[in-house]
C-alpha positions as CSV (number, residue, x, y, z in Angstrom):
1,X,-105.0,32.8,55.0
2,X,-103.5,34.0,51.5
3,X,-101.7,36.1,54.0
4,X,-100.2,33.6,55.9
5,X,-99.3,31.6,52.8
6,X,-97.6,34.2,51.2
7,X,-95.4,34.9,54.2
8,X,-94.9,31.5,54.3
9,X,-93.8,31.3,50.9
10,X,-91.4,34.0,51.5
11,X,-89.2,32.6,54.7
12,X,-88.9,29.3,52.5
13,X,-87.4,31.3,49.6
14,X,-85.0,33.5,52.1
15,X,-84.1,30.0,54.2
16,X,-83.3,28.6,50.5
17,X,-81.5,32.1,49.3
18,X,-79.6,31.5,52.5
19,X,-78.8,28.1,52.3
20,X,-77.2,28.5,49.2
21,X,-75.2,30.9,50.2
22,X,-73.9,28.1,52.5
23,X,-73.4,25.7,50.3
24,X,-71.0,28.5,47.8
25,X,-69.6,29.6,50.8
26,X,-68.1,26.0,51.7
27,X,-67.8,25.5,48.2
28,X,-65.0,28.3,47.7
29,X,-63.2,26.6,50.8
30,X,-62.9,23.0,49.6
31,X,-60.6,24.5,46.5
32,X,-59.2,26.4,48.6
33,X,-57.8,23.2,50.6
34,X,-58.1,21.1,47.8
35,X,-61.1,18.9,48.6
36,X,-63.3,17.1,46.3
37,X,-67.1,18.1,46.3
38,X,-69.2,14.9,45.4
39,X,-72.4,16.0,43.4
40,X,-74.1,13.6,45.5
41,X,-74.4,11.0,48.1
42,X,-73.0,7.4,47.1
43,X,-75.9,4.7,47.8
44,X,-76.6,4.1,51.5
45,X,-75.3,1.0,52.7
46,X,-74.9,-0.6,56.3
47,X,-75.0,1.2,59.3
48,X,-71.3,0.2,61.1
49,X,-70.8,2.9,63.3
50,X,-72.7,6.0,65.5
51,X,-71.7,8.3,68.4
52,X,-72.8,10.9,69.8
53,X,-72.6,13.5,66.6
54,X,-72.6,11.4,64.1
55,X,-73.5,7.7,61.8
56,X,-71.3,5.9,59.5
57,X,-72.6,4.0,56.2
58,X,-70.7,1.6,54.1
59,X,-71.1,1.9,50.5
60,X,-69.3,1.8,47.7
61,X,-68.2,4.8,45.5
62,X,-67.6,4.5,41.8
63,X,-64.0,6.4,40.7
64,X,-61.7,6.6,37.8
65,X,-60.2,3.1,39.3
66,X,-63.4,1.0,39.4
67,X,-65.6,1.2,42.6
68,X,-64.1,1.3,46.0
69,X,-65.4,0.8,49.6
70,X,-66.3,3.6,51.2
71,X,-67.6,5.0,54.5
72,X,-69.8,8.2,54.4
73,X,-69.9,10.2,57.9
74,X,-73.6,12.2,58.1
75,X,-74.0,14.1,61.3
76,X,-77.2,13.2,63.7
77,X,-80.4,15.3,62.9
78,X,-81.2,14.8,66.3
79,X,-78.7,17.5,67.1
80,X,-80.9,19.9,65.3
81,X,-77.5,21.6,63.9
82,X,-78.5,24.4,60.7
83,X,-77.0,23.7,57.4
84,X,-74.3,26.2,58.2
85,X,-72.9,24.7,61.3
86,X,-73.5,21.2,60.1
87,X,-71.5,21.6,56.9
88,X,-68.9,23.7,58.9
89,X,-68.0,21.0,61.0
90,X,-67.7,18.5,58.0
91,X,-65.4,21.2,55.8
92,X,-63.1,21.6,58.9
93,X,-62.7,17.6,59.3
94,X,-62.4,17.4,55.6
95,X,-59.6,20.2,55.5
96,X,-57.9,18.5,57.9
97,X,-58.3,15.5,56.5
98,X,-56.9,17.0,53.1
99,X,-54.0,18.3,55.3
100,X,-52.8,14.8,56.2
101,X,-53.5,13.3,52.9
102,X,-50.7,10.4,52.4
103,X,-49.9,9.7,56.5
104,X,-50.5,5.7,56.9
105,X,-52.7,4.3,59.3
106,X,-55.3,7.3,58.8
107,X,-58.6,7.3,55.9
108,X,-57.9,8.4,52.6
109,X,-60.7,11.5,51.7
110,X,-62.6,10.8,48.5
111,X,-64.5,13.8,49.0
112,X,-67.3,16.0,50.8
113,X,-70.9,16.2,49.5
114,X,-72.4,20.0,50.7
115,X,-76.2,19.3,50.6
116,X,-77.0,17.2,52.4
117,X,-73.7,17.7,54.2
118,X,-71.4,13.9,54.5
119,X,-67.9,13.0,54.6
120,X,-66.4,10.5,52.4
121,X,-63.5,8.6,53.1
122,X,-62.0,5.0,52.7
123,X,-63.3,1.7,54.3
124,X,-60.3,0.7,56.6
125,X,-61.5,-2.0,58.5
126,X,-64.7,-4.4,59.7
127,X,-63.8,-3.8,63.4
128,X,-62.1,-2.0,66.4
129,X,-59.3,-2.5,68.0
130,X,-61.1,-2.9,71.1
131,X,-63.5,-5.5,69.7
132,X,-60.4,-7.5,68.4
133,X,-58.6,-7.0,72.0
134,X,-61.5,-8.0,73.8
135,X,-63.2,-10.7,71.8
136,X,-63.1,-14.2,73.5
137,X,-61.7,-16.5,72.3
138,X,-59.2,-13.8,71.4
139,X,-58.0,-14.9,67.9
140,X,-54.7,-12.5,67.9
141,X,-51.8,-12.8,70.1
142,X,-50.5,-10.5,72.4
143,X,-47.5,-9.0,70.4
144,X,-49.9,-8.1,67.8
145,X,-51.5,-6.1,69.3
146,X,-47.9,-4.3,70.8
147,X,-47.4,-4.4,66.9
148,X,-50.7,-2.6,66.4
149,X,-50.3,-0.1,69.3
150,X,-46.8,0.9,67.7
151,X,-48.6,1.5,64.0
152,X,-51.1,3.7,65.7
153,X,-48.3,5.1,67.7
154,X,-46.6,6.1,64.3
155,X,-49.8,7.6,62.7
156,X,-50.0,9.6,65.6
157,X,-46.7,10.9,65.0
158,X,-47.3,11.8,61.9
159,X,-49.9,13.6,62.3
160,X,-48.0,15.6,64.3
161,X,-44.9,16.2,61.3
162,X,-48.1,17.8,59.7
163,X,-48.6,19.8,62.7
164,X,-52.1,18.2,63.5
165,X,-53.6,16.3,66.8
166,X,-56.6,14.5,66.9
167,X,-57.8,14.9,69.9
168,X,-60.0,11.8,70.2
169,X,-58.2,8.7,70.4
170,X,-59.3,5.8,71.7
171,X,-59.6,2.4,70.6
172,X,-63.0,2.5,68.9
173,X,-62.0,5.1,66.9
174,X,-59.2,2.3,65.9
175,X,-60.4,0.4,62.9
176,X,-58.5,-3.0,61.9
177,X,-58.5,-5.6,58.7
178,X,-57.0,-9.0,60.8
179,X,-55.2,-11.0,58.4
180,X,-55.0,-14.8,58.0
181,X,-51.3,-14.9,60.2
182,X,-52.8,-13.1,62.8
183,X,-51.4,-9.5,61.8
184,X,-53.7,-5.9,62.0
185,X,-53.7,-3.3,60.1
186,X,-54.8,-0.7,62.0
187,X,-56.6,2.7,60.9
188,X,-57.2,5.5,63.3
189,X,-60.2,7.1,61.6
190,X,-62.8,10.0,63.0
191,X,-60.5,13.6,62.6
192,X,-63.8,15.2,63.8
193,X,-62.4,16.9,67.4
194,X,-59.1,17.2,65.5
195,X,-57.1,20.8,65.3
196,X,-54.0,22.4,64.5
197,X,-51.0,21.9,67.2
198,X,-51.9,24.5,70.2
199,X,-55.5,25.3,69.1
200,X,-58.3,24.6,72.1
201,X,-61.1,22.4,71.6
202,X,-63.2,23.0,74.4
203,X,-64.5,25.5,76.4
204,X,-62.8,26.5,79.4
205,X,-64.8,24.6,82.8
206,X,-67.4,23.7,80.7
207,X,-66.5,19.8,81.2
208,X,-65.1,17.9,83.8
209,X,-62.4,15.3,83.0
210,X,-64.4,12.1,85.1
211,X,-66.7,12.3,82.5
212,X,-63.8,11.8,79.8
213,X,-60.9,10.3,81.5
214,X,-59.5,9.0,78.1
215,X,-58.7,12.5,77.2
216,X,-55.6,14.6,78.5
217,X,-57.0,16.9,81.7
218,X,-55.2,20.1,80.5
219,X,-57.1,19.4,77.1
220,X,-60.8,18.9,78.8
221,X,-60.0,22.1,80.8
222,X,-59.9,24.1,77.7
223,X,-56.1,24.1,77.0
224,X,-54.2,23.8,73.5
225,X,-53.6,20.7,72.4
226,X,-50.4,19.8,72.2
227,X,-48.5,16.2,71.4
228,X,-48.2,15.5,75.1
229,X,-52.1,15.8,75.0
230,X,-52.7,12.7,72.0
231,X,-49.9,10.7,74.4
232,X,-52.0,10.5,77.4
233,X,-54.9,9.2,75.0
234,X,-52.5,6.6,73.6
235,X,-51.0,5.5,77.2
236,X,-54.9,5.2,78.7
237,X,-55.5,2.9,75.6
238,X,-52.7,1.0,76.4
239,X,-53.5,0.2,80.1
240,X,-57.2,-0.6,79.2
241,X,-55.1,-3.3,77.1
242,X,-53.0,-4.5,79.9
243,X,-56.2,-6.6,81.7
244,X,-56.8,-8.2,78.3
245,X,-52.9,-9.7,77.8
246,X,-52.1,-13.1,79.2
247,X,-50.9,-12.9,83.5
248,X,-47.7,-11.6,83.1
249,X,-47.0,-11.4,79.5
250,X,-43.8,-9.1,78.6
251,X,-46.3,-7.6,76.1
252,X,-49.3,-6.9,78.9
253,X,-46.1,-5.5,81.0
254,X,-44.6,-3.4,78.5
255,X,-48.3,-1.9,77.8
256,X,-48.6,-1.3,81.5
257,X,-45.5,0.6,82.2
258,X,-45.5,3.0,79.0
259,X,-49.7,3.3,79.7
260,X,-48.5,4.6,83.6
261,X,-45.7,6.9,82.3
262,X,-47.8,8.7,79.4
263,X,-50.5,9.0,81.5
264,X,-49.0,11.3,83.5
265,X,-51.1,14.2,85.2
266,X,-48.5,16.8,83.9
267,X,-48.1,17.2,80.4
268,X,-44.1,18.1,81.1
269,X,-43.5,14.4,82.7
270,X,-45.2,12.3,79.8
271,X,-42.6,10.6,77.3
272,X,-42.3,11.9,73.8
273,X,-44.2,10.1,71.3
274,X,-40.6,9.3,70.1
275,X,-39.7,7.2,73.3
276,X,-42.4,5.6,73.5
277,X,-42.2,4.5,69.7
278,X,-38.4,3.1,70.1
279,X,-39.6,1.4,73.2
280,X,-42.9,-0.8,71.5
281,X,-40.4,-1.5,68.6
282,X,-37.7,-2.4,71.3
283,X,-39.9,-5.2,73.0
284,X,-40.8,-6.7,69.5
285,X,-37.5,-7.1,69.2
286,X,-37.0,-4.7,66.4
287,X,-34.1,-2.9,65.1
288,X,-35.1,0.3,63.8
289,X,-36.4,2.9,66.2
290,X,-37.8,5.3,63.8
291,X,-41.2,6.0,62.0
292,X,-41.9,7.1,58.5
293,X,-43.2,10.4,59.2
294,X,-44.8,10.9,55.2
């Protein structure tokens, strides 16, 4: 027994030894990128959001400016992942994250917390798009949401400037804040399956695309991602719109014909994200056909 204990006693210390050299190791590459390490977890709050890797609390994090709303991502401990991979994944969102720090219509990172691993970024939003689109009675109109698709549209983009995709989007990973004259101000929030322009993110045959059909095939089958991959995910979004729009609406048509074209099975025959930008701002009747790209 004194045998067992002290063997015991010993695999605790080396799994703790090892830890922390996790923990230094992720440490030296949040400088590196420039990412804030929180000593510690803000408060738990509310529970707004979970998928398949992760949860999402709301709390509120005290800074130099007073105390702001906040969202802290903690991965599942279902999944079972070690601290290593665990905090990995979180320092790779957060670097990328840091990367894109200043683009509108994506979170603003406060910071990374390395044991236990969570992300911290900015409250965007109570709900989706997709609960907004799809509530009844609707309470926004039609063009707004053209509007909203266009913002998203423009985040995307510049994303992109910064030579990022995301790789995930969708319209619940679409946040909003709905204001009183019916406007959105959309967020597109979870960078987690997001990678620099041409890097895979899955594994070659390992999934098929019926299983994720708002995803570009050549990007389930294990290509690089690529712009024309993020505008196949922003044309499926836009035709699950298109049976939400009033019969005939010129915004549910507009929705429908870029949704068909970007959703093309070749990468080659999709629009840019360009054209498809001028051609939102064209049917709200807007002049300029350019995004700010910051």
């Amino acid at each position: 027994m004194v045998n067992k204990n002290i063997k015991s006693k010993e695999m605790t210390e080396k799994k703790d030894c090892q830890d922390l050299a996790v923990v230094s190791r992720a440490a030296s590459v949040c400088t590196k990128h420039g990412i804030p390490v929180l000593p510690a977890c803000p408060p738990n709050g509310e529970q707004i959001g979970h998928g398949g890797n992760a949860f999402c609390l709301k709390t509120t994090l005290t800074t130099g400016k007073g105390e702001v709303e906040v969202v802290v991502k903690q991965l599942l401990p279902s999944r079972g992942l070690s601290l290593a991979l665990g905090l990995g994944e979180l320092v790779s969102e957060a670097a990328l994250l840091a990367r894109v720090a200043g683009v509108a219509g994506v979170p603003r990172l406060y910071g990374i917390v390395l044991d236990p691993p969570a992300l911290v970024t900015s409250f965007d939003g109570p709900h989706t798009l997709f609960e907004v689109v799809t509530q009844r009675p609707r309470r926004v109109s039609d063009e707004a949401v053209v509007r909203a698709v266009r913002q998203v549209c423009c985040a995307v983009a510049a994303l992109h400037a910064r030579r990022v995709t995301h790789n995930d989007i969708k319209s619940n990973n679409v946040v909003v804040r709905q204001h009183s004259d019916g406007t959105l101000t959309p967020c597109l929030i979870d960078l987690g399956n997001s990678a620099l322009l041409g890097q895979a993110i899955f594994p070659r045959g390992q999934l098929r695309w019926e299983d994720h059909r708002f995803l570009a095939p050549e990007l389930v089958a294990g290509e690089p991602s690529s712009a024309a991959s993020d505008v196949f995910s922003l044309g499926h979004m836009m035709t699950t719109f298109v049976k939400f729009c009033k019969p005939h609406s010129e915004a549910g048509q507009l929705l429908g014909r870029l949704g068909a074209r970007a959703t093309a099975k070749c990468p080659n025959q999709r629009p840019p994200l360009q054209e498809l930008i001028a051609c939102l701002q064209s049917g709200l009747g807007r002049a300029s056909t350019h995004c700010n790209l910051s």
